[in-house]
N, C-alpha and C positions, 0 to 999 in steps of 0.2 A: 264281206268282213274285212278282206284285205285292204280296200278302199277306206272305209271308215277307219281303221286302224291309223293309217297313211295320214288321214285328213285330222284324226286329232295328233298327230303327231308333228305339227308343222307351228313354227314360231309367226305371231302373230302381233301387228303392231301394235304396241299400248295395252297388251294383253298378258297380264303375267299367268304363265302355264306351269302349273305344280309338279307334271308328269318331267318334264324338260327339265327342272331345279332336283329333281330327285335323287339325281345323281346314280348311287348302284341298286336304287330300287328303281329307276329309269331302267337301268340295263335288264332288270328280274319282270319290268313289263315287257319289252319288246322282246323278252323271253320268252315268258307266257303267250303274248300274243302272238309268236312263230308257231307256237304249238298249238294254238288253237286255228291258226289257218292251216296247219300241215294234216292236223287231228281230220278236218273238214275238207279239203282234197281227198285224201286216204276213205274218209267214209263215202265220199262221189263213186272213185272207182270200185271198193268193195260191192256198190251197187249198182256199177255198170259191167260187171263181172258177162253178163249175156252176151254182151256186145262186144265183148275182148277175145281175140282165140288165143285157149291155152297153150297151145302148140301149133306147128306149122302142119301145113298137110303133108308137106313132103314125110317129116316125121312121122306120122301115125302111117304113114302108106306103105316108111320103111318096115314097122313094125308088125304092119299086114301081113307084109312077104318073110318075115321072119317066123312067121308062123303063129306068130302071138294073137289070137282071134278077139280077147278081151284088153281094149284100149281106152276103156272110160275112166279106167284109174292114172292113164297116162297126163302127165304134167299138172301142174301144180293150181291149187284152188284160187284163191289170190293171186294173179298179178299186180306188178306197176308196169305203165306200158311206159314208151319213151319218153311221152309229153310230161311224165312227172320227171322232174330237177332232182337229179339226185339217183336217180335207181339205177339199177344195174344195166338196163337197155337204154336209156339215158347216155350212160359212160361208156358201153357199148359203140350205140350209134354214133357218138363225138369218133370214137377212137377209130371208126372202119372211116369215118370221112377222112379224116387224117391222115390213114391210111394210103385213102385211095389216092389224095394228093401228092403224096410220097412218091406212089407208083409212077404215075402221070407225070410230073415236073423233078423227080427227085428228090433227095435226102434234105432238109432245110440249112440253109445255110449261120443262123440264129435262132438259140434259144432264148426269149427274154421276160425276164419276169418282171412284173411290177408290184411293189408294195405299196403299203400307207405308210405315210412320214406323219405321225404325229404332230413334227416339230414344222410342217410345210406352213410358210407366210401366210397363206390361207386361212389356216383353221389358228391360227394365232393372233390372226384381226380380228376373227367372229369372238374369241374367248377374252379379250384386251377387257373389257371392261366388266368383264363378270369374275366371280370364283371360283367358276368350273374350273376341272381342268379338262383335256381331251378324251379322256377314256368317261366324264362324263357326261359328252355327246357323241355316242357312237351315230350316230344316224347321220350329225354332219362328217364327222369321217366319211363315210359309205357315200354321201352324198359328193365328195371332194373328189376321192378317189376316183369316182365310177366318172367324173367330170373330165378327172387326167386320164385315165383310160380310155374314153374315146378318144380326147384329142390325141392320145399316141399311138392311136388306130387309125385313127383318118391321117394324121402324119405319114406312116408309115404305108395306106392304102392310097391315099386321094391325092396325098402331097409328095411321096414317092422319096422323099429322104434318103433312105438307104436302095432308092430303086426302085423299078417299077416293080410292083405286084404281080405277078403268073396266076395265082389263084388262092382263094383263101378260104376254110373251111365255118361253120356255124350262120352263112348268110340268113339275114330275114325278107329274102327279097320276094318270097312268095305268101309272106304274111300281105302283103300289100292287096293283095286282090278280094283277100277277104275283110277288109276293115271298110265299113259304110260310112259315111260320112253325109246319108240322105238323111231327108226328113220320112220321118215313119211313114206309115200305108194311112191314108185317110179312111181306109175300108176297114183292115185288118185289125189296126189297133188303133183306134179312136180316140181312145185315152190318153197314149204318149203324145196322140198327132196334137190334140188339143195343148197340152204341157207344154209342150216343145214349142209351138207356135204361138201361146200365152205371154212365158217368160224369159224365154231363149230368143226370140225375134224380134228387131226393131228396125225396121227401115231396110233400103231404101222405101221413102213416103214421097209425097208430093207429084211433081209432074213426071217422074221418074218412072214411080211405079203409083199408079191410080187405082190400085187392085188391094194395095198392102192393108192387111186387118185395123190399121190407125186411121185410116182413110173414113170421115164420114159427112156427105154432103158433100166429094170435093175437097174436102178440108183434114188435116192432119188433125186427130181428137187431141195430140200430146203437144200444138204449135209450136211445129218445130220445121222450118227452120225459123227463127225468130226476124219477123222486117220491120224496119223502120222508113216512114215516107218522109216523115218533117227532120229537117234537120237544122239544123245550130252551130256555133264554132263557143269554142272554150278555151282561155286564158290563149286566144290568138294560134293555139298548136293546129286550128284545119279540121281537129278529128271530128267526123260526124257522129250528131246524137240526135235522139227525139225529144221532143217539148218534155214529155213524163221526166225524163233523165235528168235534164235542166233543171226541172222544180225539184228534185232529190238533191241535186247537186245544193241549192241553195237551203237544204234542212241539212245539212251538215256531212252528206257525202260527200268522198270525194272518187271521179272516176278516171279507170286507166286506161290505158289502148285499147283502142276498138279497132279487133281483126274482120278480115272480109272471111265469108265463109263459102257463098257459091257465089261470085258474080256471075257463072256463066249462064246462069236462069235470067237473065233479063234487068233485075230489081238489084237492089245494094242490101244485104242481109250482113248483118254486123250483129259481133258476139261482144256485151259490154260485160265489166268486173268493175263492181263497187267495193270499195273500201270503207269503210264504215270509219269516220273520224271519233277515236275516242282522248278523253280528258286526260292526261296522269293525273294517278289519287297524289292530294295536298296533307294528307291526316292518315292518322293510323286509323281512324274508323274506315275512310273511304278506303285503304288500304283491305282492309276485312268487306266490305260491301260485292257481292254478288247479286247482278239482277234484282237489285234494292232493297239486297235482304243484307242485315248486318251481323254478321259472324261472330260468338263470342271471343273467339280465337285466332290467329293463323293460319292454324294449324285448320281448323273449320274451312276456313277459310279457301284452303289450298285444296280439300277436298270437291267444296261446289265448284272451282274449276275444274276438277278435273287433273288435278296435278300431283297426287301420289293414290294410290291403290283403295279401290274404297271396298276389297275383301268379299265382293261379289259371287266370285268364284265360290268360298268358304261357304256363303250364305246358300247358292243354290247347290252345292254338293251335299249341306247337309237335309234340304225340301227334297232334291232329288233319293235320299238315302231315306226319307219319312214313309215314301212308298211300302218299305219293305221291313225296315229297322222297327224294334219295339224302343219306348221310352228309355229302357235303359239303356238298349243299343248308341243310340240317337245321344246322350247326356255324356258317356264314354268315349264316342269321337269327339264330342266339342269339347272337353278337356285333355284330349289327348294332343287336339291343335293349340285348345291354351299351352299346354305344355312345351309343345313344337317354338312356339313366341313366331309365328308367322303369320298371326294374325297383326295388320296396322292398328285396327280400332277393334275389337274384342267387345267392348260395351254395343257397340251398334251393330255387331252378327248376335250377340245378346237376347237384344229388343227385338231385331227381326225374326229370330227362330224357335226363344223360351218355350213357347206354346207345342213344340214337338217335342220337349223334353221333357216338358210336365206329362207326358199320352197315360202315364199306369202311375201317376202321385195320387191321384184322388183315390181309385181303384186300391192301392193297399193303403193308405189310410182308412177307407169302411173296414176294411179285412182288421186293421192292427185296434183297432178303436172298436169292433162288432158294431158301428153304426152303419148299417146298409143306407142309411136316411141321407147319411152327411154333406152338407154344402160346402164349398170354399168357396171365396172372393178370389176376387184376380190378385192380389198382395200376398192372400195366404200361399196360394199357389207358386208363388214367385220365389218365394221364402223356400217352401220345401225343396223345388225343384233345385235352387240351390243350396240347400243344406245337402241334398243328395250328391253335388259336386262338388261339394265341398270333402265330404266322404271319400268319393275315389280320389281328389287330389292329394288329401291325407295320406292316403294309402299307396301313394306313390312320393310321398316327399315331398310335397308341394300344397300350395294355399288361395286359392281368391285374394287373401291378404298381395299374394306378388304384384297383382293386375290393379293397379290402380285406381285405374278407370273402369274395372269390373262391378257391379254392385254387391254389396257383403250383407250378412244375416245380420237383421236387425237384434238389439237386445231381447223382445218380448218372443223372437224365433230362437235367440239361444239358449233363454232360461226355461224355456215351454220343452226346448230339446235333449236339456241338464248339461249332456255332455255326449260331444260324438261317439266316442266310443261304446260310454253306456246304453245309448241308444241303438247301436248298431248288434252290439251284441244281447240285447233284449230281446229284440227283434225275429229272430229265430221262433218258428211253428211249435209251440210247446206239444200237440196231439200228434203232427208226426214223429217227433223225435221221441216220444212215448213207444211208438208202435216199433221205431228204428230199433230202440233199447232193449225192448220185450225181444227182439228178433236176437242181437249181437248177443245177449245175455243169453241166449239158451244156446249157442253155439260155444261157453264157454267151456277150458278142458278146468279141473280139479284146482290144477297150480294157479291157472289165470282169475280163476276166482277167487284164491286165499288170499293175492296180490290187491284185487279188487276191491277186498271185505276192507282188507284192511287203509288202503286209501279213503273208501268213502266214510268208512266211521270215521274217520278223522275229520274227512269235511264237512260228517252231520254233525260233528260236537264242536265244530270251530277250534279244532286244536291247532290245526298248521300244520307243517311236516315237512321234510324234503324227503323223498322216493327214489329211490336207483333200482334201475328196474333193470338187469343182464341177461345179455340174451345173444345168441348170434344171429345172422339174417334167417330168417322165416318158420321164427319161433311162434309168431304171433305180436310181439310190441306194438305195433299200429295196429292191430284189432284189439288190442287192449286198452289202447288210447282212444280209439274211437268209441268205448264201449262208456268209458270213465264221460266222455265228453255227453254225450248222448242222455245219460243217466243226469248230468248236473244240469244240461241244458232245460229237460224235459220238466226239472220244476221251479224254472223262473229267474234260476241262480245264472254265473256268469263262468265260461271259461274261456283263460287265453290259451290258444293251442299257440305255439313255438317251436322253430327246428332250427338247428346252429346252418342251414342251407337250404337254398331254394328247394333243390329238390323235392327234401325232404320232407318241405311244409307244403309242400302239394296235397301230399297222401292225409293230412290230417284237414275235419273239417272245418271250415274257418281257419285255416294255418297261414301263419307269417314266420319270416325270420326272427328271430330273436333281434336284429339290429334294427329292422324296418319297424319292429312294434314298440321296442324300448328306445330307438333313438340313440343309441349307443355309438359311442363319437371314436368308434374305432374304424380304421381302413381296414 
């Protein structure tokens, strides 16, 4: 775990990584991830608990002689032994080394502490051309730091600065005998042997070693080391090449030095670099042309190179989240990244992923329509799944309309849909909020129902009304709301639930703020 962690955690060329831009949700992963390796150490030892003594013998032996005959309750059920970072015998066993150096050579003559400098030239190069600042890359910190703490370990041991060393506590000099550095057991484990000697090994080949797994007939399968017998001179510079080379060179490469790589084998073996002579583009088309394909755009353009982010990342984060996310799931992140605006092109993680977002559009449409029968095309489909993110952008202040290059609901999807809102709140299960109503309604007291009577005859005679409803907290008011909403839901009609704050519109079904629903232009 701790390896994987490590290994996605590391910056990589031409690779932009979300987890490293994160900044203090960067810090709240490698948070999380400390405690899920610490969680899984801790659960090792709880289950190696046989294998640990809880005490020393001397101890229970004292206790023998003390008279005390029953010692199975003596010491403690869990330990951490020393080898866990951190525990108490950990801090212990540092402290008696320490100790015992003390005793042996004396009092020390410095104490010296090192910290992190934030502001060190170092992590001020790596952060120059980005926006981070240093608190978010703690990793390169830790990585800086631990950098100048050896070198003013080894200073101080290897290079003797302030004097030679007498003796120094924490050595790992006896980790050395236990780290293997062989190739696995051909018998034992077969598996790794094969692994390891697959994709880990290449060479020595040839007359070196006649034995190596590339060796066949004699011959390296991978020909390598590469020879050349015929040779040629070019534009007069001497350097040898082969006939093949020459006739490339006259199709429009051109080539550069040619190093020796073993003369000592007998033969002249030479490693060539071709360059590939290209045209500069004359036109803005040839400007836009990649591998002879023509770009409507630059901007296109700069992607078939290769030369700004083509959101890859995005695309397989949300395939890999398909596993496990339902449609809705899955339609709620990809607007939460439209949202973010850290997608480059948004229309083409779009195209590549619509088809996860659509997974339960068809499924409640039979439900909302009673046609179990129902077909969609690929456009109707395309249509709802964004109508449906068009919904949650609403409902967070935002629109497809931002995203330019998003595609938008056609007219025959917005007049079929009337209006989002109406649609959203129609939509609600009329038979359970029937059965919800039946329930909230019998748990009414005397008052909550005159309250009641008197609100919905209002709303079954279309009079209107304003309502003030006083109460201190846990009178009931929100079971009174939920009762009212329940009852108008359950036959077709519409309610907007409202609360002057978040909170509050939690507790209510379908609840928004009163600013987020009316768009009220006040801060």
């Amino acid at each position: 775990m701790r390896e994987f962690f490590a290994y996605r955690c590391q910056d990589r060329v031409n690779v932009f990584s979300l987890p490293l831009n994160a900044r203090r949700l960067f810090q709240q992963l490698l948070v999380d991830e400390y405690t899920m390796i610490e969680s899984e150490r801790l659960f090792y030892i709880r289950n190696q608990q046989k294998k640990l003594r809880c005490e020393t013998y001397e101890n229970l032996r004292s206790l023998k002689n003390q008279g005390k005959n029953v010692v199975s309750k003596i010491g403690q059920r869990v330990i951490l032994p020393s080898s866990f970072t951190g525990s108490s015998r950990y801090m212990l066993q540092n402290y008696l080394d320490a100790m015992s150096l003390c005793k042996w050579y004396g009092y020390p003559d410095f104490f010296i502490t090192i910290t992190c400098n934030p502001k060190w030239p170092e992590v001020k190069r790596f952060l120059e051309d980005t926006t981070l600042k240093a608190e978010d890359r703690p990793d390169i910190l830790c990585r800086i730091f631990k950098i100048k703490l050896d070198a003013m370990i080894k200073d101080l041991k290897d290079n003797a600065i302030l004097g030679k060393v007498q003796g120094a506590s924490n050595s790992f000099d006896h980790i050395d005998p236990l780290i293997s550095a062989e190739l696995p057991d051909k018998v034992e484990d077969p598996e790794l042997y094969y692994l390891v000697k697959e994709f880990m090994i290449h060479g020595p080949c040839g007359i070196e070693n006649m034995n190596c797994p590339c060796m066949v007939d004699g011959k390296c399968s991978k020909k390598f080391p590469k020879k050349f017998r015929e040779f040629t001179s070019i534009d007069g510079e001497g350097y040898p090449v082969d006939k093949r080379m020459w006739e490339e060179r006259k199709k429009g490469f051109s080539i550069g030095r040619i190093y020796s790589v073993s003369p000592s084998l007998g033969e002249a073996y030479y490693l060539r670099i071709l360059l590939n002579k290209v045209k500069g583009p004359r036109t803005f088309d040839e400007i836009k042309t990649v591998n002879h394909v023509v770009y409507p755009t630059f901007r296109d353009a700069c992607y078939a190179y290769g030369l700004l982010d083509d959101d890859n990342e995005y695309i397989e984060a949300i395939s890999e989240a398909s596993f496990t996310g339902s449609g809705s799931y899955l339609r709620s992140l990809f607007a939460t990244i439209l949202m973010s605006e850290s997608i480059s092109r948004p229309e083409i993680v779009w195209e590549r992923t619509w088809n996860y977002f659509s997974y339960d559009i068809l499924f409640h449409q039979r439900i909302l329509l009673k046609n179990p029968g129902l077909v969609l095309n690929e456009q109707q489909l395309k249509n709802l799944t964004l109508f449906e993110l068009e919904k949650f952008l609403l409902r967070n202040n935002s629109s497809l309309k931002r995203f330019s290059t998003m595609p938008f609901l056609d007219h025959e999807s917005i007049s079929s849909a009337n209006n989002l809102l109406l649609s959203e709140e129609l939509a609600y299960n009329k038979e359970i909020l029937a059965q919800e109503f039946a329930l909230l309604f019998s748990s009414l007291t005397d008052e909550h129902r005159l309250i009641y009577e008197e609100i919905i005859t209002a709303v079954g005679k279309n009079k209107g009304g304003v309502f003030f409803v006083y109460g201190y907290g846990g009178t009931g008011k929100t079971f009174l709301w939920k009762t009212l909403s329940a009852s108008i839901r359950s036959e077709g009609k519409i309610v907007l639930s409202v609360a002057s704050s978040g909170i509050a519109s939690l507790l209510l079904s379908g609840g928004r703020t009163a600013h987020s629903r009316f768009h009220i232009p006040i801060n």
